[in-house]
RODRENTOR-834590 format. One record per residue: x, y, z of N, C-alpha, C, CB in turn. Coordinates in steps of 0.2 Angstrom, whole numbers, plus 5000, padded with zeros to 4 digits. Each point is the difference from the previous one (the first is absolute). Glycine has a CB too. Layout:
% RODRENTOR-834590
XYZXYZXYZXYZ
...
***
This chain:
% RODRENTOR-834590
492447385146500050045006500450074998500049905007
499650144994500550075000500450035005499350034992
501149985006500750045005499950074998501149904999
499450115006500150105003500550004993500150045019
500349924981500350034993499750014993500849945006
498750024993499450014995499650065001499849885000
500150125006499650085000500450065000499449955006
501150034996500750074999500150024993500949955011
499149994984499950004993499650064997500149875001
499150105001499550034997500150095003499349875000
500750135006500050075001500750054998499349955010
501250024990500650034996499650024991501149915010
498550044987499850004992499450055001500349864996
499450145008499550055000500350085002499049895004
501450105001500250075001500450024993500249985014
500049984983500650024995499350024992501449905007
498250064993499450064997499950045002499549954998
500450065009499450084999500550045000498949995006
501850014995500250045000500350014990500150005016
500149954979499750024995499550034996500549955003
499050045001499250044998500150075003499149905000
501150115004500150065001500550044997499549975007
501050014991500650034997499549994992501449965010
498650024988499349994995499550074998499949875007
499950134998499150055001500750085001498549885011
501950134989500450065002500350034995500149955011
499550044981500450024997499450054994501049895004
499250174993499450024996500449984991499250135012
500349884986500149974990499950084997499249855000
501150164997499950084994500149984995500450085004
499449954989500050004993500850024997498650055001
501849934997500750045000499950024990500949935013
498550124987500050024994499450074998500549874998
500050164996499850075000499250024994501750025004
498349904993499650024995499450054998500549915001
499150095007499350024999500450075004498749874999
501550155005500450055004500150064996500549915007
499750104988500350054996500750025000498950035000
501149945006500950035003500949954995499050025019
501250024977500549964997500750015005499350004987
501249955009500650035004500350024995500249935010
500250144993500250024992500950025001498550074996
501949955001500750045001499950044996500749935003
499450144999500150074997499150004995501750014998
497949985007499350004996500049934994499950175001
500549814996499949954995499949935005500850084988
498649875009499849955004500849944999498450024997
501749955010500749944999499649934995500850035015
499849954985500049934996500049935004500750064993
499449885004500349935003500550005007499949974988
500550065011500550015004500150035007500150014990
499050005013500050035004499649955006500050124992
500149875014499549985003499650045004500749914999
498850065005499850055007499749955004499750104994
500149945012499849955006499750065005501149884998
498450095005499850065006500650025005498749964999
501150075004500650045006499650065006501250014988
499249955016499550045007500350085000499949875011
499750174991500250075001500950015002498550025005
501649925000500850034998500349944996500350085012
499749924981500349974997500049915001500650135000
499449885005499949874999499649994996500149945011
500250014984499449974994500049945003500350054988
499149935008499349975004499749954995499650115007
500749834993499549964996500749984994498450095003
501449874992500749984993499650074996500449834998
500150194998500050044995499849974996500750065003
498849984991499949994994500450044995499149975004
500650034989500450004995499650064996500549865000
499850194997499750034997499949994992500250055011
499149954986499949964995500250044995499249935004
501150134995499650044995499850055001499849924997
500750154999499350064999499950015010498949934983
501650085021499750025007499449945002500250144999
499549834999499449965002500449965005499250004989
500649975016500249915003499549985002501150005004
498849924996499449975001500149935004499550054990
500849975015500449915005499549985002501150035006
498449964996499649975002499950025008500449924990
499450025017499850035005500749975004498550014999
501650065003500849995009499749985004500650105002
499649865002499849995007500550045004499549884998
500450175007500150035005500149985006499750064994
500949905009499749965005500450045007499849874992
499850115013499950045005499550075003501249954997
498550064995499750065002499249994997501250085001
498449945001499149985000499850085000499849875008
499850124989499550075003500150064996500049975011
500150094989499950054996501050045002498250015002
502149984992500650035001500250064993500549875008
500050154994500350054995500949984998499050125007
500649884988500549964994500450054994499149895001
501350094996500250064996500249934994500650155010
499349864983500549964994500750034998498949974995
501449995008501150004998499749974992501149945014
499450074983500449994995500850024998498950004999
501449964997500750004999500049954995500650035010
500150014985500449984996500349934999500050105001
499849864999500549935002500450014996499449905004
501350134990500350034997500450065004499349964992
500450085013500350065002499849995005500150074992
500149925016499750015006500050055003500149925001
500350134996499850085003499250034996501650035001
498249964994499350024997499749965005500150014987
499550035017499449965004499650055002500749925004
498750054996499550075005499449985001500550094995
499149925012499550005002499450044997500649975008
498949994995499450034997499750075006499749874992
499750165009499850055004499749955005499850124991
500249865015499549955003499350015000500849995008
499249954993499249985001499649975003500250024993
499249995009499849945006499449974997500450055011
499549864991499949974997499949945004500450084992
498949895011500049955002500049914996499550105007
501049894996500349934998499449945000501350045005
498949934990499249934999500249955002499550024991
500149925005500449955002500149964992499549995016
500649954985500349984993499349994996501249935003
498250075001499249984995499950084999499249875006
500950184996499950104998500549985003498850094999
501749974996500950025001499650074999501149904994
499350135011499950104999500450004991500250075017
499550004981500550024995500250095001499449904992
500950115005500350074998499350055003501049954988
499150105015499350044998500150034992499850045014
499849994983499850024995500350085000499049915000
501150115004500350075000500949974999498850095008
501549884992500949955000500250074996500049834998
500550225004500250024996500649994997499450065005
501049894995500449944997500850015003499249984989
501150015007500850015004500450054995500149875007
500150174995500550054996500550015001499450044999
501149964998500849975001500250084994500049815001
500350255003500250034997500950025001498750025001
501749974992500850035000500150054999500349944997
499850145006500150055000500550004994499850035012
500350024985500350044995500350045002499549984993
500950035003500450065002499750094997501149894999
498750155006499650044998500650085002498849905003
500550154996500350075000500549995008498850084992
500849925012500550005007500749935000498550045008
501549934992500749955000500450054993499349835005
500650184990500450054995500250055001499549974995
500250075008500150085005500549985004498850065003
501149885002500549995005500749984997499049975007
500950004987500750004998500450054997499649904997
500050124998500350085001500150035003499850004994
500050035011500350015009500649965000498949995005
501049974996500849965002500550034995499649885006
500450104988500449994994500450095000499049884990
500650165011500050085001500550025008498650014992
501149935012500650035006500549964999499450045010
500749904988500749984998500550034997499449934999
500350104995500450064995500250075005499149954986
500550065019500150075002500749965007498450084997
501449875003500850025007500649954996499250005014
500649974979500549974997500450094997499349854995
500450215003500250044995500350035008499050024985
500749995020500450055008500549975002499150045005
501249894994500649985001500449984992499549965013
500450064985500350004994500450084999499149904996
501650105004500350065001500250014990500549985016
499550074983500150034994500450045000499249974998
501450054999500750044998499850044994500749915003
499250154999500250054993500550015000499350065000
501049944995500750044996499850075004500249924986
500450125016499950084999500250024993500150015013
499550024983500250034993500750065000498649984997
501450025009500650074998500549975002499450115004
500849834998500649945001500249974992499449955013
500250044982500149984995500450054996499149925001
501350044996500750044996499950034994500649935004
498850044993499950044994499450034999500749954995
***
């Protein structure tokens, strides 16, 4: 004999699928790699090492998906992200950072890019101009400025600084 409690069972198990399948079906799949792209991650123009990871990142900055590793020579080859929550055609930018330094970091230029699923995963477009991590130097302008300073320093050190002549016609011999 079945009871309402039997039934209460089944519909509670069924509700609690579809709403797995749908939380499921609400997710798109990307390529998290730069190989066929041309685009590398570099610091000061020279391609990074081991030491670096990356991961995609929405236009303001949230990363999206586990990070990969970079292999080598700027290249990384993680395999496919799953992006969940978002389907359809979005604009994505590739983070990278130092796992060594967490102030080295830097995005890529965005890009848009419809998301697949895990049988076709989107990839990188082919134009990826990769990620470039530049550390200023110290150039003509930050130099100038110091000499600037170093020059008014010496000008209001030498205007409060009093100096004493002797008057020569005071000395005895």
């Amino acid at each position: 004999m079945i009871t309402i409690h039997f039934i209460m069972k089944q519909r509670v198990t069924i509700f609690l699928l579809l709403i797995a399948l749908a939380d499921a079906s609400a997710q798109g799949v990307i390529q998290l790699s730069n190989i066929n792209s041309g685009g590398l991650v570099t610091l000061n123009d020279k391609p990074v090492g081991i030491a670096w990871r990356v991961s995609f990142a929405l236009p303001d900055g949230t990363l999206l998906g586990s990070p990969g590793n970079v292999s080598g020579a700027g290249l990384f080859a993680s395999g496919p992200r799953i992006i969940d929550g978002i389907t359809g055609k979005v604009d994505l930018s590739v983070a990278a950072w130092d796992s060594n330094d967490p102030f080295l970091k830097g995005v890529s230029d965005p890009f848009s890019v419809t998301l697949g699923n895990m049988d076709n995963p989107a990839s990188l477009p082919t134009n990826f101009s990769g990620v470039h991590i530049a550390i200023p130097e110290p150039g003509t302008p930050s130099l100038a400025a110091w000499g600037i300073l170093v020059s008014v320093f010496n000008f209001l050190y030498r205007s409060n600084t009093k100096v004493y002549h002797a008057n020569r016609s005071s000395i005895p011999f």
